[in-house]
MIFITI-300365 format. One record per residue (C-alpha): residue in one letter; x, y, z. Coordinates in pm, 1 decimal, decimal comma, always signed. Example, Ala and Ser with C-alpha at 12.3 -4.5 7.8 and 13.67 -1.06 7.14 Angstrom:
MIFITI-300365
("A" (+1230,0 -450,0 +780,0)),
("S" (+1367,0 -106,0 +714,0)),
This chain:
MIFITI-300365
("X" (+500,8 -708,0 +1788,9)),
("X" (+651,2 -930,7 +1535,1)),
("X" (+411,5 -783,7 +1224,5)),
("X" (+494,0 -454,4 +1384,7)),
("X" (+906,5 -463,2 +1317,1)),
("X" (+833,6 -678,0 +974,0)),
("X" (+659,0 -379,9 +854,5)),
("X" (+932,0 -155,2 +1002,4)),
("X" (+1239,6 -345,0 +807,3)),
("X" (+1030,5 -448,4 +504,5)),
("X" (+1158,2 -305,8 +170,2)),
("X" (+858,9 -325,6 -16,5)),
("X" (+451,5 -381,6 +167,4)),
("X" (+177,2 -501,3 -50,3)),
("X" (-172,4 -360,7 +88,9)),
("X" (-492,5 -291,6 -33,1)),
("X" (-763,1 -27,5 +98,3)),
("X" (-876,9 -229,8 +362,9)),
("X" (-569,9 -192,6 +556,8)),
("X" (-609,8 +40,3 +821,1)),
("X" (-365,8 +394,2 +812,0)),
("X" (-258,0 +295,4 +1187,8)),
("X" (-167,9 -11,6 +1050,1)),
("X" (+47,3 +180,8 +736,0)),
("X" (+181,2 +400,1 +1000,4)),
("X" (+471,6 +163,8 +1098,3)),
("X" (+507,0 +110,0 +662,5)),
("X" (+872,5 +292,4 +600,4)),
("X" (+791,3 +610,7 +387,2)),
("X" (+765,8 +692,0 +102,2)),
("X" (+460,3 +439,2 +51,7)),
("X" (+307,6 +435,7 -313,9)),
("X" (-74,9 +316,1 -330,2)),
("X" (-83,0 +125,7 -648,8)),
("X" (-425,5 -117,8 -557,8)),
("X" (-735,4 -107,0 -684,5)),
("X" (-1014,8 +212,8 -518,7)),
("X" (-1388,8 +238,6 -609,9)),
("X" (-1479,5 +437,5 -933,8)),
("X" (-1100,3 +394,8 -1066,1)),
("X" (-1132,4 +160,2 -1373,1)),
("X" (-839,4 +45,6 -1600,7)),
("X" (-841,4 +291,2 -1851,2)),
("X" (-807,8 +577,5 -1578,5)),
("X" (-489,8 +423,7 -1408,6)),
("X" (-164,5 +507,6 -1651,5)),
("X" (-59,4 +220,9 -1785,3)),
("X" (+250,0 +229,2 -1626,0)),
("X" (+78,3 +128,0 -1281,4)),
("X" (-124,2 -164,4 -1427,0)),
């Protein structure tokens, strides 16, 4: 219950694909994925999100 309402008040989450979308479901919106995802190198991502 505590993880749930630190996700709820947190200003900014850092999460990876591994975390579960029921999990990112108590994550504030608007949520912005900027990790790393299979088949996306470097010189794909703009350089702004690197």
């Amino acid at each position: 219950l505590k993880g749930v309402k630190a996700l709820q008040n947190a200003d900014v989450v850092l999460y990876d694909a591994l975390v579960s979308n029921e999990l990112l479901e108590y994550v504030p919106k608007p949520k912005k994925f900027v990790g790393k995802r299979k088949g996306v190198t470097r010189t794909n991502k703009p350089k702004s999100m690197i």
